[in-house]
Backbone as JSON, one array per atom type, in Angstrom:
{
  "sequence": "XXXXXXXXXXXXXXXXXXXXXXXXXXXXXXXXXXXXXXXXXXXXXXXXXXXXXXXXXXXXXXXXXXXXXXXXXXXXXXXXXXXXXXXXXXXXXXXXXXXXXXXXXXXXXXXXXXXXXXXXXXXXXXXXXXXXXXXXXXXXXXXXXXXXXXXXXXXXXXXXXXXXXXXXXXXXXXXXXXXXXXXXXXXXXXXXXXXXXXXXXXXXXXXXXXXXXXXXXXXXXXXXXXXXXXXXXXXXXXXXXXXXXXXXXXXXXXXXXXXXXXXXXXXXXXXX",
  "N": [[52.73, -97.99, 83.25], [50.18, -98.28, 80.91], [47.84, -95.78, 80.3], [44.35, -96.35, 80.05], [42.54, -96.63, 76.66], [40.55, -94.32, 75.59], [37.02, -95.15, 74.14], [35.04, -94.13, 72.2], [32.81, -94.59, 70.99], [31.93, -96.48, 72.9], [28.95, -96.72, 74.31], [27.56, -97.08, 72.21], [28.04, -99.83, 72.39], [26.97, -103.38, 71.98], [26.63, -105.26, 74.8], [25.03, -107.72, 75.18], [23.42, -110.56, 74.05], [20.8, -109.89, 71.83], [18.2, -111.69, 71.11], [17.05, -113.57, 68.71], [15.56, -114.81, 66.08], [16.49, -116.6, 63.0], [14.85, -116.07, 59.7], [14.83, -117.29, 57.24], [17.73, -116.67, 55.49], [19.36, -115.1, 55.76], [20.52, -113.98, 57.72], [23.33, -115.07, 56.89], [23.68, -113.93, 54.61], [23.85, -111.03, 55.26], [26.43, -111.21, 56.7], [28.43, -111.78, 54.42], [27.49, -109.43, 53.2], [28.94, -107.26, 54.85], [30.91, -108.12, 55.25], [32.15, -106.99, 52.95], [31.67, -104.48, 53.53], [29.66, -103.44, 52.6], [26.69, -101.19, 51.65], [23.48, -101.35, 53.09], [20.16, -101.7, 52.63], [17.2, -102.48, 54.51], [13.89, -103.8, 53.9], [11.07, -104.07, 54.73], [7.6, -104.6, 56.22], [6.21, -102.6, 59.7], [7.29, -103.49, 62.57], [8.46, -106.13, 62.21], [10.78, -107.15, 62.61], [13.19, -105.48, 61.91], [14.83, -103.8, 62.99], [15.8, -105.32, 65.43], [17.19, -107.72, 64.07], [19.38, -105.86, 62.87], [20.69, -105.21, 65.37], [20.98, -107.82, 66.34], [23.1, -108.92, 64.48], [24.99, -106.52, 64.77], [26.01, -107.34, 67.2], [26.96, -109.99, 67.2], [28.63, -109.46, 65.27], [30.59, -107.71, 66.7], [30.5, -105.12, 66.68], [30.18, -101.51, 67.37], [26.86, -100.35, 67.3], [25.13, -97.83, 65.99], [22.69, -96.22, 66.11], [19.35, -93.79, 64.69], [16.9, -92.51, 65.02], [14.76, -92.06, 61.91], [12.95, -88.97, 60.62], [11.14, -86.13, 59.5], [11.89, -83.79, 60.69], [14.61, -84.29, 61.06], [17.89, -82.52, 60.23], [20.5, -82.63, 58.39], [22.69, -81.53, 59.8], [22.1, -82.99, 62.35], [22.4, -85.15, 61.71], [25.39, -85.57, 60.93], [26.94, -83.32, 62.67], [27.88, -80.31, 64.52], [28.92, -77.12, 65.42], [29.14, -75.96, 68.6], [28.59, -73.9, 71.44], [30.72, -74.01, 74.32], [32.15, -74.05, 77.5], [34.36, -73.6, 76.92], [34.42, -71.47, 74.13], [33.53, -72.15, 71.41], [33.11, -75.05, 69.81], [33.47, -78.11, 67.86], [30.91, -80.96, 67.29], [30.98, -83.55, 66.66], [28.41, -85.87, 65.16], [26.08, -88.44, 65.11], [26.22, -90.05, 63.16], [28.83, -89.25, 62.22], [30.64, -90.11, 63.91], [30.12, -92.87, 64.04], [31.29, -93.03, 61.29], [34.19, -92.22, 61.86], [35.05, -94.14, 63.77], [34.2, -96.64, 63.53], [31.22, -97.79, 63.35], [28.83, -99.6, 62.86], [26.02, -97.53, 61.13], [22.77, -97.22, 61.47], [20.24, -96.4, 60.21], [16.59, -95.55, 60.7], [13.87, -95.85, 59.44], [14.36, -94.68, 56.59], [13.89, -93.6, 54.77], [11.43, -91.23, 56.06], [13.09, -89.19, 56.67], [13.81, -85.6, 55.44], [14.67, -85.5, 51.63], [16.39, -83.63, 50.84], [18.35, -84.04, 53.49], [18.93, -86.58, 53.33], [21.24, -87.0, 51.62], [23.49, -86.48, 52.39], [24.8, -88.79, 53.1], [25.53, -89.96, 50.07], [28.21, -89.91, 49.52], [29.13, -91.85, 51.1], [28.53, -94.16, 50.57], [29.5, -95.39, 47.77], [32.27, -96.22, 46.05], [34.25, -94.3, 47.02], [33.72, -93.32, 49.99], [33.64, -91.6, 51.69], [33.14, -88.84, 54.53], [31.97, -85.66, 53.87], [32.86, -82.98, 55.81], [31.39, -80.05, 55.63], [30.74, -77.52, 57.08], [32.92, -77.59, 58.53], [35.26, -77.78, 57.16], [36.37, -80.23, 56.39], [37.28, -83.47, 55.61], [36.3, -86.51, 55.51], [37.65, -89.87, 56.51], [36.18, -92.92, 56.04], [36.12, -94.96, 58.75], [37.86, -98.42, 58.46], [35.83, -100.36, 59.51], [33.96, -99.47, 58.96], [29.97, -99.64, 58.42], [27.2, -98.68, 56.25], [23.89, -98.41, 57.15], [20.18, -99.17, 56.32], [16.73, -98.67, 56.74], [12.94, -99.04, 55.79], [10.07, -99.16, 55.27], [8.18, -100.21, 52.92], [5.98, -99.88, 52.18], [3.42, -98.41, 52.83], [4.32, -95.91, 52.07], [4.26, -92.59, 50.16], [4.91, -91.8, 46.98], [6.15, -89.21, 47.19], [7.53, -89.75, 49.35], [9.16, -91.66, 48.6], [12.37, -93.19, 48.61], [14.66, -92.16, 46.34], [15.72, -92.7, 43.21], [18.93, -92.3, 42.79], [19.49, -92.85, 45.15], [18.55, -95.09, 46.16], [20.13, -97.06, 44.35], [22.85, -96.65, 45.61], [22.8, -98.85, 47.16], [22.74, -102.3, 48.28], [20.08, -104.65, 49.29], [17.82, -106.3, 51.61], [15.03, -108.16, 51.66], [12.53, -108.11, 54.57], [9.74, -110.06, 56.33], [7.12, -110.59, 57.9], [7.32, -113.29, 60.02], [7.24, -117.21, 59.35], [3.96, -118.56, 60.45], [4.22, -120.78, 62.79], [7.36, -120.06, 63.49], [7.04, -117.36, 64.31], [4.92, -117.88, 66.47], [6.97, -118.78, 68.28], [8.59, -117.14, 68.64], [7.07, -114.55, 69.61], [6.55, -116.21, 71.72], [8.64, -116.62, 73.37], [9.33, -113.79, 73.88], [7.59, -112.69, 75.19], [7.04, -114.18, 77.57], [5.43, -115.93, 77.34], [3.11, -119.15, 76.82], [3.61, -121.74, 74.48], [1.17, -122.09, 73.41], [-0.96, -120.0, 73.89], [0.68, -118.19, 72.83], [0.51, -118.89, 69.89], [-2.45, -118.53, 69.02], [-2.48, -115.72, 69.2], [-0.82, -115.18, 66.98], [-2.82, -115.94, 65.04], [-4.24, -114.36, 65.03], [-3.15, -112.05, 64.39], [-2.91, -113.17, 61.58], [-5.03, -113.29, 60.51], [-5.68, -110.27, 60.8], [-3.82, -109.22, 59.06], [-5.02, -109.49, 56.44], [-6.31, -107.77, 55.95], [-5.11, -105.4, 55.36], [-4.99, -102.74, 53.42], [-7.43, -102.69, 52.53], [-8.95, -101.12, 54.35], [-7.22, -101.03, 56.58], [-4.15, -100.03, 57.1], [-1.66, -100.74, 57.85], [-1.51, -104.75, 59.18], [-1.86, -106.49, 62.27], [1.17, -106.34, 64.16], [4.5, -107.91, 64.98], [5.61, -107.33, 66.75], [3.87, -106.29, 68.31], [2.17, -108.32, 69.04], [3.62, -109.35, 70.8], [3.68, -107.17, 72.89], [0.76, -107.62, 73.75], [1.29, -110.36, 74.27], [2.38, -110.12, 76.78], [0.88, -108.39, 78.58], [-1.41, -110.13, 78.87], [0.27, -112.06, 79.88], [0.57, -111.06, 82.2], [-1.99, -110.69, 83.96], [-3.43, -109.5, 82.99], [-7.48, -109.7, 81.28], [-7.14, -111.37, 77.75], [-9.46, -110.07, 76.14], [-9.29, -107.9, 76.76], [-5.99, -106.82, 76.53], [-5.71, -107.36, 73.82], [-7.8, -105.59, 72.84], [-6.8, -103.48, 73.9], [-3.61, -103.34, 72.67], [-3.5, -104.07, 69.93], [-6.21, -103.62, 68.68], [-7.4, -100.7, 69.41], [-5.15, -99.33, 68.85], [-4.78, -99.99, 66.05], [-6.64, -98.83, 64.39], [-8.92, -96.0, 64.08], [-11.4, -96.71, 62.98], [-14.97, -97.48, 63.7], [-16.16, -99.99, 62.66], [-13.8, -101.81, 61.81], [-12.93, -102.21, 63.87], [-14.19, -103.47, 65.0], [-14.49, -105.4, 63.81], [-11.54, -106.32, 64.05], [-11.71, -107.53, 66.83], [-13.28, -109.07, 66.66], [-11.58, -111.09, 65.3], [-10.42, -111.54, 67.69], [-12.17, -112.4, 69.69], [-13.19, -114.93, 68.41], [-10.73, -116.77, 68.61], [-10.36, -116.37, 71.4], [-12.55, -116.58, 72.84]],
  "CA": [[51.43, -98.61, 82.93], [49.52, -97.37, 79.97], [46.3, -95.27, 80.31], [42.94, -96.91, 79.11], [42.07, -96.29, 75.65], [38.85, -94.29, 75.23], [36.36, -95.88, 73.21], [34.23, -92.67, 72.13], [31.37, -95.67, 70.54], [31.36, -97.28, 74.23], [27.88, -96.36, 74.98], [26.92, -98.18, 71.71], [28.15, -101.45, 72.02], [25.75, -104.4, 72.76], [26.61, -106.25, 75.24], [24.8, -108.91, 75.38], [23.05, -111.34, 73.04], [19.39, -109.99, 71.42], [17.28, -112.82, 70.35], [16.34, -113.48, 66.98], [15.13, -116.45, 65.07], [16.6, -116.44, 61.34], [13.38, -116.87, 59.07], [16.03, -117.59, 56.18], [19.49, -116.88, 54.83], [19.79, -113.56, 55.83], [22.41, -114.07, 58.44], [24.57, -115.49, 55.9], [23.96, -112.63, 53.48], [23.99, -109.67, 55.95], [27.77, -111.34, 56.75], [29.27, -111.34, 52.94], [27.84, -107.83, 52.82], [29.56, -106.89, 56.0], [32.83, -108.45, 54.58], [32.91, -105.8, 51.62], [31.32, -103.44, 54.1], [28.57, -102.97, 51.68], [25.53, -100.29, 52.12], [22.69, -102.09, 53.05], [18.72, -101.54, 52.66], [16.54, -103.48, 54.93], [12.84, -103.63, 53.6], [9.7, -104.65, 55.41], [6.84, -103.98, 57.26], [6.05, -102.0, 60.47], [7.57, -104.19, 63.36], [8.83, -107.42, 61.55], [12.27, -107.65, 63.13], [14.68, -105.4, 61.22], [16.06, -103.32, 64.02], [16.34, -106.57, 66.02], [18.24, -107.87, 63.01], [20.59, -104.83, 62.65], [21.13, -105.08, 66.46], [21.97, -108.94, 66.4], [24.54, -108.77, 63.68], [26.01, -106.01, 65.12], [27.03, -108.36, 68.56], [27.36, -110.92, 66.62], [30.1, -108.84, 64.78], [31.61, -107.1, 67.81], [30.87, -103.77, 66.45], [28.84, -100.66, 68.15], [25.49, -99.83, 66.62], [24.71, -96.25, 66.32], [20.9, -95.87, 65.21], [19.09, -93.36, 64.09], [15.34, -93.11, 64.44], [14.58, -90.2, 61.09], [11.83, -87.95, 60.82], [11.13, -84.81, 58.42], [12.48, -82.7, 61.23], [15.97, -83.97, 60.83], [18.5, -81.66, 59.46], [22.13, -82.85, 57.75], [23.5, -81.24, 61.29], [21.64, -83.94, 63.47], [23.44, -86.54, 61.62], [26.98, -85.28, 61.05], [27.76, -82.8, 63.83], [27.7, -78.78, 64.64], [29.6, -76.46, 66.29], [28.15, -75.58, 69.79], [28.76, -72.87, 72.89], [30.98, -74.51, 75.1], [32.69, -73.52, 78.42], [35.99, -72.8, 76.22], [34.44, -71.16, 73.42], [32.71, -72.44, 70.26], [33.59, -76.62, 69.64], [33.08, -78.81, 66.75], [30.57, -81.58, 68.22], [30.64, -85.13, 66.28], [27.31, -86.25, 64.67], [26.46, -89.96, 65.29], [26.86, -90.87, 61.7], [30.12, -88.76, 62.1], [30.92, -90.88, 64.89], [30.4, -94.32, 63.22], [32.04, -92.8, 60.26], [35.27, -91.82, 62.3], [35.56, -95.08, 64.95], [34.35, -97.91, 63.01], [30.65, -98.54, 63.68], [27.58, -99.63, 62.2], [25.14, -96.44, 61.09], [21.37, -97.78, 61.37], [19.12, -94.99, 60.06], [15.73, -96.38, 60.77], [12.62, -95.19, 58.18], [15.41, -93.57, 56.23], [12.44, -92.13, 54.14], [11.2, -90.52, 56.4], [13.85, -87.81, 56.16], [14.05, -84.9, 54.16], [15.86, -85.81, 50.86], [18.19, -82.75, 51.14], [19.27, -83.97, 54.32], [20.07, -87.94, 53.34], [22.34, -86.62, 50.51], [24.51, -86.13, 52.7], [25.11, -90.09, 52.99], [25.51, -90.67, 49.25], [29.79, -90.29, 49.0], [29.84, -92.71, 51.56], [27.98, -95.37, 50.35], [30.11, -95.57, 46.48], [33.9, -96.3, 46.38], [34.91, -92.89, 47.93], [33.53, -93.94, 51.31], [34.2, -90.22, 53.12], [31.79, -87.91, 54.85], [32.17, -84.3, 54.14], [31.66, -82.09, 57.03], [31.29, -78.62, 55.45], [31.15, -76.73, 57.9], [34.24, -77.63, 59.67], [35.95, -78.08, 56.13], [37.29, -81.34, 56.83], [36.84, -84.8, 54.65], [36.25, -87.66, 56.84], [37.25, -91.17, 55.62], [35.14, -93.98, 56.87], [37.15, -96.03, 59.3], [37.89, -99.7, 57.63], [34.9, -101.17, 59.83], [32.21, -98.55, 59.37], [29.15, -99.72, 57.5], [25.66, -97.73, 56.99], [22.52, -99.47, 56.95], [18.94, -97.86, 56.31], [15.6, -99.26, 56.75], [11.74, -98.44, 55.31], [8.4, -99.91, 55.08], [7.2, -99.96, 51.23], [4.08, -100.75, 52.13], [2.53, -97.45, 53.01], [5.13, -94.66, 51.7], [3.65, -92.11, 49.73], [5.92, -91.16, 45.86], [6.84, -88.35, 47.96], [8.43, -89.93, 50.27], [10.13, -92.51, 48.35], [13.7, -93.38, 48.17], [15.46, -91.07, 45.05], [16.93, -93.71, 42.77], [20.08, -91.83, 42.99], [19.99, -93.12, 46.47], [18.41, -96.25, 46.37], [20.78, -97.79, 43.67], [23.83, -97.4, 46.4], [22.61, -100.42, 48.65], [21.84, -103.58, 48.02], [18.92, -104.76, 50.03], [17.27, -107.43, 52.24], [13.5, -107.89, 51.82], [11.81, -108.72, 55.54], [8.49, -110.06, 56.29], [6.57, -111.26, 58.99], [7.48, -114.57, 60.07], [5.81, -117.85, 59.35], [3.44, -118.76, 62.15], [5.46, -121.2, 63.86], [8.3, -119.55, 64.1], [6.18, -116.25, 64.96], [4.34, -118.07, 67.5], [7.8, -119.1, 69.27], [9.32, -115.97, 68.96], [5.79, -114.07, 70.93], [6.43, -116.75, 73.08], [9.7, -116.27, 74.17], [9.84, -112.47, 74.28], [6.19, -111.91, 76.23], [7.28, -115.06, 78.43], [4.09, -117.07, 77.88], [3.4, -120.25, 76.4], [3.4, -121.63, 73.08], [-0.31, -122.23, 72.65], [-1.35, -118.24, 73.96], [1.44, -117.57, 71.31], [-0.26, -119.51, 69.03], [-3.56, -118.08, 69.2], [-2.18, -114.59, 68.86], [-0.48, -114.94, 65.52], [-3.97, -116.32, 63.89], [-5.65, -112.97, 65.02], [-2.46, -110.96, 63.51], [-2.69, -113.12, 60.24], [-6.15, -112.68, 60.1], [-5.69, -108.95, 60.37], [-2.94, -108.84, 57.88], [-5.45, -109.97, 55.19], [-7.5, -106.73, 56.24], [-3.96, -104.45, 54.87], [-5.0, -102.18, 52.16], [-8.63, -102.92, 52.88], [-9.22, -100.76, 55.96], [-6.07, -101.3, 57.26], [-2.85, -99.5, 56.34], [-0.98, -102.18, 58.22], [-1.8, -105.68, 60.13], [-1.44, -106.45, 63.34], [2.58, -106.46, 63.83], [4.99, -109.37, 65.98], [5.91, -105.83, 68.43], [2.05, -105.84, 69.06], [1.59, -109.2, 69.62], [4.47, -109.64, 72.37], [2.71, -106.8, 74.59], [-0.66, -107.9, 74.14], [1.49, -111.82, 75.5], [3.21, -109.69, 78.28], [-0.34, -108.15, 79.01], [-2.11, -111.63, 79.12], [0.94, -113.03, 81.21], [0.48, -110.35, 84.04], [-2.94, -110.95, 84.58], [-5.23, -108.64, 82.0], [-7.64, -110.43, 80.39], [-7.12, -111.76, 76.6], [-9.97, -109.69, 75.1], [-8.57, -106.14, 76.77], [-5.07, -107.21, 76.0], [-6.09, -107.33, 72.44], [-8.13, -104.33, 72.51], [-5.35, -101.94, 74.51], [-2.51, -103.46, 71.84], [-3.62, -104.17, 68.71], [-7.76, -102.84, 67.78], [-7.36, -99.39, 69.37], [-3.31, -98.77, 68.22], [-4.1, -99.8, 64.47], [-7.89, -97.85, 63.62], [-9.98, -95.64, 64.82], [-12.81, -96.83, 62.4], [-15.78, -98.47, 64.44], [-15.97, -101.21, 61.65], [-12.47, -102.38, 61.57], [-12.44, -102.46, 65.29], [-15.26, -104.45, 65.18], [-14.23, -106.74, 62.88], [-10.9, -107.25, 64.49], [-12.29, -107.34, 67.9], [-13.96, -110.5, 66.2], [-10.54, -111.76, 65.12], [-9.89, -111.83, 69.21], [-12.96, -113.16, 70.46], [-12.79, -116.32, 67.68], [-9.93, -117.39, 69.39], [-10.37, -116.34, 73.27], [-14.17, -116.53, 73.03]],
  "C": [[50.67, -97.72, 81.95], [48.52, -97.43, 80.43], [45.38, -95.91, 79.63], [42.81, -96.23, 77.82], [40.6, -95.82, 75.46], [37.97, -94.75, 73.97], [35.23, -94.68, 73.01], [32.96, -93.88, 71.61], [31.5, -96.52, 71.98], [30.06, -97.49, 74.2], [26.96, -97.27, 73.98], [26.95, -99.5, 71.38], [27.18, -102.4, 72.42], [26.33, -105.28, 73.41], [26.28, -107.5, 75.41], [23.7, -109.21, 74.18], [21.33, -110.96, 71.99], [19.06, -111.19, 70.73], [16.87, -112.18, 69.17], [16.52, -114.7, 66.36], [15.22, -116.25, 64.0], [15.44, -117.14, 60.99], [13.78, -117.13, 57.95], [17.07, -117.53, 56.02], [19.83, -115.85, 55.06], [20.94, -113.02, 57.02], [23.73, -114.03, 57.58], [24.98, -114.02, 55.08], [24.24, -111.32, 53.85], [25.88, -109.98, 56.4], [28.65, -111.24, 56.0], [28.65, -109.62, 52.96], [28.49, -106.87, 53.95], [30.85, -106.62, 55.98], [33.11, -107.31, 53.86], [32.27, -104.6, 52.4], [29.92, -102.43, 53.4], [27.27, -102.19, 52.21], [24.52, -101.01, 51.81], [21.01, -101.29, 53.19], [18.48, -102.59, 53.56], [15.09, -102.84, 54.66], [11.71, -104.67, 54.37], [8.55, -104.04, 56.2], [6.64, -103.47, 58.83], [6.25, -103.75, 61.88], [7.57, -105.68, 63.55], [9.79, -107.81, 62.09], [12.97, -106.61, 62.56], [15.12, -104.65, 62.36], [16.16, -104.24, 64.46], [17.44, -107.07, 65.39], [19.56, -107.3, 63.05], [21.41, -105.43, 64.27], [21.68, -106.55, 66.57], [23.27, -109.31, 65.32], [25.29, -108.07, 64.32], [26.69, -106.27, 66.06], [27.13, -109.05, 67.56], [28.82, -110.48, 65.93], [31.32, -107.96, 65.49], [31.62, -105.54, 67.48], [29.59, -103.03, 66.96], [27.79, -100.16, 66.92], [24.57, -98.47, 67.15], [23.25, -96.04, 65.29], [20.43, -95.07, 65.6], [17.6, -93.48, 64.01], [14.71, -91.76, 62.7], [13.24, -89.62, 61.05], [12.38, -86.67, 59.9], [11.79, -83.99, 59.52], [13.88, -83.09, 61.71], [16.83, -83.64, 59.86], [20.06, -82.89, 59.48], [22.88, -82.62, 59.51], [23.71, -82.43, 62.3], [22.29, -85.13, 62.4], [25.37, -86.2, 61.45], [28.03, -84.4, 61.91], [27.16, -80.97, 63.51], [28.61, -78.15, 65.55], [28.61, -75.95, 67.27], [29.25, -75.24, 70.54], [29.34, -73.67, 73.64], [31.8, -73.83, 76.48], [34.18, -72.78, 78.23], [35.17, -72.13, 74.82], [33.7, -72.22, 72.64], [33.85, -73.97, 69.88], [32.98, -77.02, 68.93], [32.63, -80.21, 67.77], [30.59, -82.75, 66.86], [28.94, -85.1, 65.98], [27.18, -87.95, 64.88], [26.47, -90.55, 63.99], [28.58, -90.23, 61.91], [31.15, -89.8, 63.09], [31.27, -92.52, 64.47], [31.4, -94.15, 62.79], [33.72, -93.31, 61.01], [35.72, -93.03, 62.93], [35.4, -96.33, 64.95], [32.86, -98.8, 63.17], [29.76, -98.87, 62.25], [26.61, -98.47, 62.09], [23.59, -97.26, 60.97], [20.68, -96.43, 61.09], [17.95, -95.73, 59.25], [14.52, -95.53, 60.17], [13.2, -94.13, 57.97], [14.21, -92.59, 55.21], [12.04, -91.14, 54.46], [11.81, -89.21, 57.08], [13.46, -87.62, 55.5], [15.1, -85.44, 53.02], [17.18, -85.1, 50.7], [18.39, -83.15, 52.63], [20.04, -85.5, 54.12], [21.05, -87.89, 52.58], [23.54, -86.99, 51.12], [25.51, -87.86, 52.94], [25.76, -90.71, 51.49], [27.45, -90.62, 49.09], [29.9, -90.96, 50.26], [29.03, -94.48, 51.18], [28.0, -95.79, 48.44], [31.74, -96.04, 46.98], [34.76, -95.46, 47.1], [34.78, -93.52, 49.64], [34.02, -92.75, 52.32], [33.0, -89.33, 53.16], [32.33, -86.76, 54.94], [31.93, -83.73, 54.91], [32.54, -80.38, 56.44], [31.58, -78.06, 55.99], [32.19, -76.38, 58.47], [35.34, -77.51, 58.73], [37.27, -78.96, 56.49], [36.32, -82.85, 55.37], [37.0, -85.83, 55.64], [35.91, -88.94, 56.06], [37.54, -92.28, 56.46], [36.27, -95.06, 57.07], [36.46, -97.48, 57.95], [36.37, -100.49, 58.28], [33.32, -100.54, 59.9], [31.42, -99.78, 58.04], [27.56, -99.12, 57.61], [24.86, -98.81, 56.68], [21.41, -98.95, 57.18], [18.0, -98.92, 56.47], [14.4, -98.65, 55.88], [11.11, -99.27, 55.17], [7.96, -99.48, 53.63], [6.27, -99.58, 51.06], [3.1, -99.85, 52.2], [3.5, -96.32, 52.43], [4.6, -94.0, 50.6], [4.64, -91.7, 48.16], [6.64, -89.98, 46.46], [7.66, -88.18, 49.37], [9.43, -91.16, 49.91], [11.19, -92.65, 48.33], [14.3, -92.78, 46.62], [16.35, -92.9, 44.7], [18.7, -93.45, 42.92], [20.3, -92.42, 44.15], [19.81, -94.53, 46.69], [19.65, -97.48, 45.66], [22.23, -98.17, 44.0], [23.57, -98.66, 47.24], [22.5, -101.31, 47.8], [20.95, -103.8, 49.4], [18.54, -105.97, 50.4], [15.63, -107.46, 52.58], [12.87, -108.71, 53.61], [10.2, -109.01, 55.82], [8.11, -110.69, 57.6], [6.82, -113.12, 59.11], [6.69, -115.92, 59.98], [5.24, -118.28, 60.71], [3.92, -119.64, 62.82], [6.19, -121.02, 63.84], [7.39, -117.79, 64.68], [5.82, -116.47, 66.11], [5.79, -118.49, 68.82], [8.96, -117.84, 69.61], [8.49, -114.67, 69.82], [6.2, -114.73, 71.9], [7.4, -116.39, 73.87], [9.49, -114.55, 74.27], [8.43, -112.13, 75.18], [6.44, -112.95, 77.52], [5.84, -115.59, 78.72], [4.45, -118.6, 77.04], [3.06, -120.52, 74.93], [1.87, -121.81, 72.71], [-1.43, -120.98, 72.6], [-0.58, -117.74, 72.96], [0.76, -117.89, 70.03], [-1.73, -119.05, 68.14], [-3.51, -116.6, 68.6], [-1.79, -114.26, 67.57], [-1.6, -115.27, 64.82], [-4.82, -115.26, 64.34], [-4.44, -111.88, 64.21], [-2.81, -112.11, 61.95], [-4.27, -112.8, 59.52], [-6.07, -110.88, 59.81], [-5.05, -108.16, 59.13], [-3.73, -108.95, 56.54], [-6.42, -108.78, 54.84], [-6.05, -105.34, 55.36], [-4.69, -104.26, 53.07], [-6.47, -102.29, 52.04], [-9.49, -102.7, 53.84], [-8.82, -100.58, 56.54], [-4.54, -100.98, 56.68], [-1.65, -100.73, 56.16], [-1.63, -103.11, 59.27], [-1.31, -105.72, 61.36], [0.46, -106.98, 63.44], [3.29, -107.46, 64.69], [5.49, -108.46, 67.27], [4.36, -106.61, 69.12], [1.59, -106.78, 69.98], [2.28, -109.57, 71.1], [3.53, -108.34, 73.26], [1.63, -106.85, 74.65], [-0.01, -109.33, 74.9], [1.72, -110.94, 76.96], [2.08, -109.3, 79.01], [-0.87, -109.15, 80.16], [-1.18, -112.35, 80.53], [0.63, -112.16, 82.79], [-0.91, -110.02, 84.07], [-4.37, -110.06, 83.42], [-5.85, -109.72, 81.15], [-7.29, -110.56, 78.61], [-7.98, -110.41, 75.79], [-9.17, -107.79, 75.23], [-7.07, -105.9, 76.58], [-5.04, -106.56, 74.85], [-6.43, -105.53, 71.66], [-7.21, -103.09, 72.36], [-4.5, -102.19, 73.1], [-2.42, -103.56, 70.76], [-4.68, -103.28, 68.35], [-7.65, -101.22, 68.02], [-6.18, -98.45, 69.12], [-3.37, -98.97, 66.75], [-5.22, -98.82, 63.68], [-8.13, -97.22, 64.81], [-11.62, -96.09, 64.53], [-13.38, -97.84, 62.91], [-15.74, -100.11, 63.78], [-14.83, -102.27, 61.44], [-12.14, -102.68, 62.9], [-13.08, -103.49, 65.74], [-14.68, -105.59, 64.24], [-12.56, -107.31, 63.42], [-10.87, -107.86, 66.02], [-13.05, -109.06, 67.47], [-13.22, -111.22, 65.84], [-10.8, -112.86, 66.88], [-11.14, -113.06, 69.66], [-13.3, -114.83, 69.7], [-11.72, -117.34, 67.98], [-9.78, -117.43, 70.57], [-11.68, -116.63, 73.89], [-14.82, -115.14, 73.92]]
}
């Protein structure tokens, strides 16, 4: 009887189905670039769907999804691996891009911006025809199983020139622009994930689109479709509407009295 096969990407497979309501064609198109294994951008604002996205393609495609949240305080190491102290001596440890790379997954590296640029470098010979990840250190060349593919994210909308994407880097992907959904499908996608009804869903997206009109005008970003599901989940377990609002959206997007006040007046225009 043969031994089980370890699956070293176990831990990231998805089992089961995440919801998500296509708001266009972007199923289709995230599947042809899947086919050629193509390096993908996803662009949009602050809690629109795209990890959801990433994460339903990747069941949908049967493959594990290894993401990546970045931050200025990750180093080249924290994505491709290091040698570390072990009970036998000094061991070469896998990186979870190294990991994809090697076993065939999906790489998600989520507000790839917000890395250092010397550390995303280290991505650019796998996202050209080469398709292998150097690991220096170990002096090894590592070439990207047949089913790997990377995939990055970022918000435009607030990123500073100094934190932009390096054309050198941007010009490997092609890209998928995301946006907030229109309000009926918004309002049925609050509904289902806070488990209320469609007319409290309803209500909620015309105080986020109101707020959205406040972006760049007080407001870095509008109220987001994250925000609005736990101000529903709030509402469904018993808090009222206006402290809902307050807790999840007015005191998570300003601090400025004025803007709190004014979306604080979003809420009460619709809950009274």
């Amino acid at each position: 009887m043969n031994a089980p096969v370890h699956d070293p990407l176990a831990s990231y497979r998805i089992e089961t189905e995440p919801f998500y309501r296509p708001a266009g064609n972007e199923v289709a198109l995230y599947q042809q670039a899947y086919r050629h294994r193509m390096p993908l951008i996803l662009k949009g604002p602050t809690g629109c769907g795209k990890t959801r996205f990433v994460e339903h393609m990747a069941w949908s495609l049967g493959r594990p999804l290894v993401t990546l949240a970045c931050n200025e305080d990750m180093t080249a190491s924290d994505l491709v691996g290091r040698y570390l102290l072990d009970a036998n001596g000094t061991a070469w440890h896998d990186g979870p891009l190294t990991l994809a790379v090697r076993h065939g997954g999906i790489c998600y590296l989520d507000e790839v911006v917000e890395a250092r640029q010397d550390t995303t470098v280290v991505i650019h010979p796998l996202t050209d025809a080469r398709r292998v990840l150097p690991l220096d250190k170990k002096g090894e060349l590592v070439h990207a199983h047949p089913d790997f593919q990377l995939v990055v994210s970022y918000n435009p909308g607030y990123q500073s020139s100094a934190k932009d994407m390096k054309p050198s880097t941007r010009q490997r992907f092609a890209a998928l622009e995301f946006d907030y959904p229109a309000s009926t499908l918004e309002a049925e996608i609050v509904a289902h994930e806070a488990g209320v009804g469609l007319d409290l869903a309803s209500k909620l997206v015309a105080i986020a689109h109101c707020s959205r009109e406040l972006k760049h005008r007080g407001l870095d970003e509008g109220v987001s479709t994250r925000m609005l599901i736990y101000a529903g989940v709030l509402i469904r377990d018993g808090v009222t509407p206006r402290e809902s609002c307050e807790m999840t959206m007015t005191r998570a997007l300003t601090d400025d009295p004025d803007m709190a006040s004014a979306l604080q007046g979003f809420v009460e225009a619709q809950f009274g």
